[in-house]
N, C-alpha and C positions, 0 to 999 in steps of 0.2 A: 867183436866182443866175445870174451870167452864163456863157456857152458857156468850156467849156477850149479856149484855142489850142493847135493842133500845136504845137511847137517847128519852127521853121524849120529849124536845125541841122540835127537829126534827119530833119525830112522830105527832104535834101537828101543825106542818106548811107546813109539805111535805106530798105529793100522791103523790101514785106512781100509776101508770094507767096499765092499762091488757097489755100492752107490754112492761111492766118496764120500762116506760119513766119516769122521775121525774117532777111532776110540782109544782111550788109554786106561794103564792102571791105576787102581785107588792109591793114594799114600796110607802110612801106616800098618802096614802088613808086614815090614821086613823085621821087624825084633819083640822082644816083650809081649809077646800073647797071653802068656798065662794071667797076666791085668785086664783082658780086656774077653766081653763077654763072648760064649758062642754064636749070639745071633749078629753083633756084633763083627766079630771076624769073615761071617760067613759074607755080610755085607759089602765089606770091605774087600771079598776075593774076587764079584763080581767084574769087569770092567764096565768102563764108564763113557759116554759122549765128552768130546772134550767141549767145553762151552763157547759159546755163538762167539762173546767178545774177543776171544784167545783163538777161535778156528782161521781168523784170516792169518794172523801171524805166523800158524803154528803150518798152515799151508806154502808159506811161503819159505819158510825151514825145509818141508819135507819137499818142495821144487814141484809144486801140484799150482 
């Protein structure tokens, strides 16, 4: 049987951290700021845990 590829996508938006936690970045940060407040934004610059029901999934994309 042949090797499973990463998803590229995936490899390109997700870290995975030294105790295989998954994290990714916030939506809403790529346009239209001047709408949106600075506490706001600042939030959003944070990353984030990807969530429990999405981390199997999202493991099996990134071939972990």
């Amino acid at each position: 049987m042949p090797k499973m590829k990463t998803d590229s996508g995936a490899k390109k938006r997700i870290k995975v951290t030294g105790s295989g936690k998954l994290r990714r970045r916030k939506a809403f940060r790529g346009h239209l700021m001047e709408g949106k407040t600075s506490v706001r934004a600042r939030r959003l610059g944070r990353e984030a845990d990807v969530a429990p029901g999405q981390a199997k999934n999202v493991k099996k994309l990134m071939g972990l």
